[in-house]
Residue, then its C-alpha position, 0 to 999 in steps of 0.5 A: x501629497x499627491x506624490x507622495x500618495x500615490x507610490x504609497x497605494x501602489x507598494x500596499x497593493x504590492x505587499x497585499x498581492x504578494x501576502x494572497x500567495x502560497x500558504x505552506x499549510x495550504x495543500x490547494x496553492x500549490x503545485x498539488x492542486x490537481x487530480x492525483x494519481x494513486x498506483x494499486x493493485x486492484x486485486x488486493x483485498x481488502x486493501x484494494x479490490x474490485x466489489x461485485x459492481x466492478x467498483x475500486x473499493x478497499x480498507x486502503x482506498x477508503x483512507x486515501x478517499x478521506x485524505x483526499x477530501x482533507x486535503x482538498x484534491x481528488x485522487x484517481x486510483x489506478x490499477x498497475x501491474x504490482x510488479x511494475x511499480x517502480x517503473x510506475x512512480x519513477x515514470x510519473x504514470x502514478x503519483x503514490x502507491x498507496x496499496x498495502x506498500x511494504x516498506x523496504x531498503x531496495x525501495x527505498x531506492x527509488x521512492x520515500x515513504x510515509x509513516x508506517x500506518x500498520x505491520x504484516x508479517x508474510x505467512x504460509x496458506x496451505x489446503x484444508x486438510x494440511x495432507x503435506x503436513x507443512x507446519x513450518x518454514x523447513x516443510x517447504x523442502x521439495x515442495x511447489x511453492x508461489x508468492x505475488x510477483x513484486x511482492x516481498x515474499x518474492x523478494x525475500x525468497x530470491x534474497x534467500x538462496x538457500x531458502x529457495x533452493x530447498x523448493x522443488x519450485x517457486x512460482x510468481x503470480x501477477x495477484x493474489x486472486x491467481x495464485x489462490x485459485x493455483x492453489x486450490x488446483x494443487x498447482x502449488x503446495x503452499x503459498x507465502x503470502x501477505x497475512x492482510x489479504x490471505x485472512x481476508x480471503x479465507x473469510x470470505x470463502x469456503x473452507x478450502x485453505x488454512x493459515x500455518x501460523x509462522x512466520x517467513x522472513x522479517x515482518x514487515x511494515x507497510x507506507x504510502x510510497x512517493x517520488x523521491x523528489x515528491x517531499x513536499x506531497x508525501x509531508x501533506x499527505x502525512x499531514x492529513x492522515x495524521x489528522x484521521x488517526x488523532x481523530x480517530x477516523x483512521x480507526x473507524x476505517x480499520x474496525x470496518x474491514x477487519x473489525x479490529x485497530x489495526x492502525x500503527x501509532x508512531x511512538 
């Protein structure tokens, strides 16, 4: 019996050991289980910025806070040149770019995405006051125009030559926050920008620009970025936010910054 007894306990053991390990709905057994690293560009209100106590706060860093915690990791966020982001999650510097993420084909060369989780559309800012009179996407002829660098009203000007060559010039900036103040001295004539950030930031100042109410180029819809390699992260990182939109969490976040839903449902 004793034989027989023993090599029995022993192969229990065994099958006990191995039913303890990775559980696929499990984000905390898995190679995840770690501090992660979220890319953004930290002047990018109101979906990532710094406040007045030079604290990362934003719409984007407050719905990947809470999938953090659904998750059970711990997110570090990082401030990146936004024009260097591909260098940034190919190179493994970040994990997600996770900061108003437009999704697009070039890329979606070099990295995969979430579900869309909201759209933008690129608009033109201009002075108060309009003294150019640019009403629409044929008044940028023989005017200084600027956009973010890295950004895709960058990419859709430079992929559309004949666009472009109407301008007297085109002018790229490292965020936002520099090409409004450009703007303000007149060292550009319009701006082609995110229409997120650009109503955010006329809120909170003085009267000093207005939103020419066109649209340049596609709209567009924005994601969390991932390595291409990283399936198994982008999928419980969906899993989590999913979660916030059927609960509604994802809305209350978005009635907080811009006292609107803004969040997109997968139809």
């Amino acid at each position: 019996m004793r034989k027989i007894f023993l090599p029995l306990m022993l192969m229990l053991l065994i099958l006990t050991g191995c039913g303890g390990g990775e559980d696929s709905d499990n984000v905390n057994s898995t190679k995840y289980n770690r501090i992660l690293v979220v890319g953004l560009d930290d002047h990018y209100a109101p979906l990532g910025f710094r406040d007045d106590k030079n604290e990362l706060v934003g719409f984007d860093i407050d719905l990947a806070k809470e999938t953090a915690r659904r998750m059970g990791v711990e997110f570090e966020f990082r401030p990146i040149d936004w024009n260097n982001k591909r260098e940034e999650i190919v190179s493994g510097n970040v994990d997600m770019l996770w900061n108003g993420c437009d999704i697009t084909d070039d890329r979606k060369e070099y990295m995969i995405y979430s579900k869309p989780y909201m759209d933008n559309r690129q608009i033109l800012l201009v002075r108060r006051g309009n003294d150019l009179n640019i009403r629409t996407a044929g008044d940028l002829t023989g005017k200084v125009v600027g956009t973010q660098a890295g950004s895709s009203s960058e990419n859709y000007v430079n992929d559309t030559p004949n666009f472009k060559s109407t301008f007297a010039a085109f002018k790229t900036y490292r965020n936002f926050k520099d090409a409004f103040a450009e703007l303000d001295s007149g060292a550009v004539d319009v701006l082609i920008c995110d229409e997120i950030a650009a109503r955010y930031e006329i809120s909170r100042m003085p009267p000093k620009f207005e939103v020419i109410e066109v649209t340049i180029g596609p709209a567009c819809e924005i994601g969390i970025g991932f390595r291409k390699d990283d399936v198994e992260l982008r999928d419980r990182v969906q899993k989590a936010f999913d979660a916030m939109v059927a609960d509604g969490t994802a809305k209350k976040i978005s009635e907080q910054w811009f006292q609107a839903d803004l969040i997109k449902r997968r139809r």
